[in-house]
N, C-alpha and C positions, 0 to 999 in steps of 0.2 A: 504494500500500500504506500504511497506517495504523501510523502509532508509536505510537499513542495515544488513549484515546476521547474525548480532549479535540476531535479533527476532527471528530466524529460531531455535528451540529446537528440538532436534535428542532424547536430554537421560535427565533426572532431576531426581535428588537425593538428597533431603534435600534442603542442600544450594548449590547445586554443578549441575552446568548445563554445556550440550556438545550441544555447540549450531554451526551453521553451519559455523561461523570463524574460530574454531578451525578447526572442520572435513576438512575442503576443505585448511586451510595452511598446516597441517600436510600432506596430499594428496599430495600437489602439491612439499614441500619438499620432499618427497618421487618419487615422479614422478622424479625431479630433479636430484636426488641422481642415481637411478636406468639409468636415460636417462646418465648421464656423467659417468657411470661406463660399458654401455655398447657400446657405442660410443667410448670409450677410452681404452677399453680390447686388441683392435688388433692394436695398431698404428703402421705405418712403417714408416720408415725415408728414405725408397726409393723413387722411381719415381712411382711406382706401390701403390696407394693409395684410398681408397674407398670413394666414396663417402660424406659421414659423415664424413670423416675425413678431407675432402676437407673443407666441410660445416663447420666443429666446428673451420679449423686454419681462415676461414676469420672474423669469430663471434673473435675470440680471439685477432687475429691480428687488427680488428676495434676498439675494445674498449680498447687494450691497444696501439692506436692511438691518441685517443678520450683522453685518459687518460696525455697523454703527451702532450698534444695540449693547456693543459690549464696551463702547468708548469714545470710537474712536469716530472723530465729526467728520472728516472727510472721505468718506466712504470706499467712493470711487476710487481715488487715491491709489489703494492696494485691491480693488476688484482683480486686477492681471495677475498676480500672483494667488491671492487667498482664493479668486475663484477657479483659475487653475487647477489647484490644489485638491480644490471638491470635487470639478466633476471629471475629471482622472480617476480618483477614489470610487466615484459613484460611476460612474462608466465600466468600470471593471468591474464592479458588484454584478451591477446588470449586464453584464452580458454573458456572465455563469451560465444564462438561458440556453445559449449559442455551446451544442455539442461540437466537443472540443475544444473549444475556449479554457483556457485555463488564465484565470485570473495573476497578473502579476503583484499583483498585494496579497498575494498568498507567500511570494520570497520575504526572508527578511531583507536581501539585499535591496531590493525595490522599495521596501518602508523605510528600511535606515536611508536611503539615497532619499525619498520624501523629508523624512523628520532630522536629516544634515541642510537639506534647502530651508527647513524652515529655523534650521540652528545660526546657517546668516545669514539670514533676511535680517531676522532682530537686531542684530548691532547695527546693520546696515542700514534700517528704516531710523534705527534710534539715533543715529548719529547724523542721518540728513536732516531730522527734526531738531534735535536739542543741539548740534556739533560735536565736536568731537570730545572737547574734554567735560562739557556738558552731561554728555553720556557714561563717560566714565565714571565719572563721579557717582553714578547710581552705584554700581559696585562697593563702595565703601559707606550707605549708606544699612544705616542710621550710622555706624560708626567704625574705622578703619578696620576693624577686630572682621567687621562681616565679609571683607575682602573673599579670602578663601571659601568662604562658606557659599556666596553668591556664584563663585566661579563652577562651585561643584553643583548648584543647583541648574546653572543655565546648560551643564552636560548631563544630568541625571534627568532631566526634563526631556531632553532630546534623545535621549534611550528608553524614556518611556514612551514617549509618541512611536517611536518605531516598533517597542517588540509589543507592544496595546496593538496596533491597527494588525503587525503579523498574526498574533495569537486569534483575534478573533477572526480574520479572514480565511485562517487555517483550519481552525476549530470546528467552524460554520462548512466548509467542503472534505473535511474526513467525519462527522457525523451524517452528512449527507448522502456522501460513501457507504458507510455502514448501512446505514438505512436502506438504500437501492439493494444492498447485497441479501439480506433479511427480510425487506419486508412488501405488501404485496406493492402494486405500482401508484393507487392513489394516492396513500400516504405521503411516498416520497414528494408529489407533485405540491401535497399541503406544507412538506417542509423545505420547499424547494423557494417555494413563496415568501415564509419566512426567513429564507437567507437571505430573500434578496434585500427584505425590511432590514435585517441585520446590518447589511450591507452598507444602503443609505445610512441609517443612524449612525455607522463607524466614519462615514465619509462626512458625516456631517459633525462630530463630534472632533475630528480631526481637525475639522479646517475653521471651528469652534476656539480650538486648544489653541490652534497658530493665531487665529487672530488676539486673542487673549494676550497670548506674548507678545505680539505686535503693538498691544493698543499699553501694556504697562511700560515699555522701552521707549513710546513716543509720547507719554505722559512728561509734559512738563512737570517740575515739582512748583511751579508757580500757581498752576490750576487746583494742585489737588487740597489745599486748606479749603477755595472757596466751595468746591465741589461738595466738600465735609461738611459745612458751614451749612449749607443748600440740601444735603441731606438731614440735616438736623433741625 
């Protein structure tokens, strides 16, 4: 039984193998690419609008919602990346559907290679917002003592985004597994639906978590007494 599509070998050459993580991320970036450039070919700014175009402004208008909901005011801003991030995530959930497909957020390589993009985005976003020693200064906050302690948390946060999104993408298609092999054919079809629900929530929970980091590393510390203030 397979943990992973990292066992799946398509092509081997010496030391160099094309195994089914790569095949199916490259695939689904491409699927991506091609899906947003033909969905996006004919936009109108009328009242007169198709379909898809209806579909892609709520997908856009949600998570640059989503995105502001946790901080941060200019939304858009980081739509290219944080929403990237989601429907990569949710794109692979869903297309489990597709026999044969084997989902690349089933590798750890493929989540840790996610949750290391979202490991610097953060300083990066945080330091075009506040500059550079602006930013740093968060590190040492409340007091120089928390120095090391901040550094191990901005890496133990980025190992838990990756082996969280692994385990349950894994989890979710070797119980699914099991089940096809056991039991009779409806079943699986009801827990097959259920992965997919799994799916979205991890991919939304995911891109949740990044923007969370994103929106406390572009928090000025100027805002946050009045914010306090305004809470209270």
């Amino acid at each position: 039984m397979r943990l992973s599509p990292d066992e799946i070998i398509f092509l081997e050459y010496g030391d160099v193998r094309l195994n089914a993580t790569i095949v199916f991320t490259w695939a689904l970036m491409l699927l991506l690419v091609v899906g947003s450039k033909l969905i996006t070919r004919r936009l109108s700014t009328g009242l007169q609008r198709s379909r898809w175009q209806n579909a892609l402004e709520i997908v856009v208008t949600t998570i640059v919602d989503q995105i502001e909901e946790v901080g941060i005011d200019n939304g858009r801003k980081y739509l290219g990346f944080l929403g990237t991030l989601f429907l990569f995530i949710a794109t692979s959930s869903l297309l489990t559907i597709v026999p044969g497909f084997e989902p690349p957020t089933g590798s750890l390589s493929t989540t840790t290679a996610l949750a290391v993009c979202v490991f610097i985005a953060i300083p990066l976003f945080g330091v075009l917002d506040r500059g550079l020693l602006g930013y740093l200064k968060t590190y040492t906050q409340p007091t120089f003592i928390m120095l090391p302690f901040n550094l191990i948390g901005e890496i133990s946060r980025t190992l838990a985004l990756a082996v969280r999104l692994f385990g349950n993408m894994m989890s979710g298609g070797l119980i699914l597994a099991i089940l096809l092999a056991i039991t009779p054919f409806f079943f699986p079809i009801i827990m097959t639906a259920l992965g997919l629900l799994t799916g979205m929530v991890q991919a939304y929970i995911f891109f949740i978590l990044a923007a969370v980091y994103i929106a406390a590393a572009i928090r000025s510390t100027k805002t946050e007494p009045t914010k306090t203030l305004e809470n209270t």
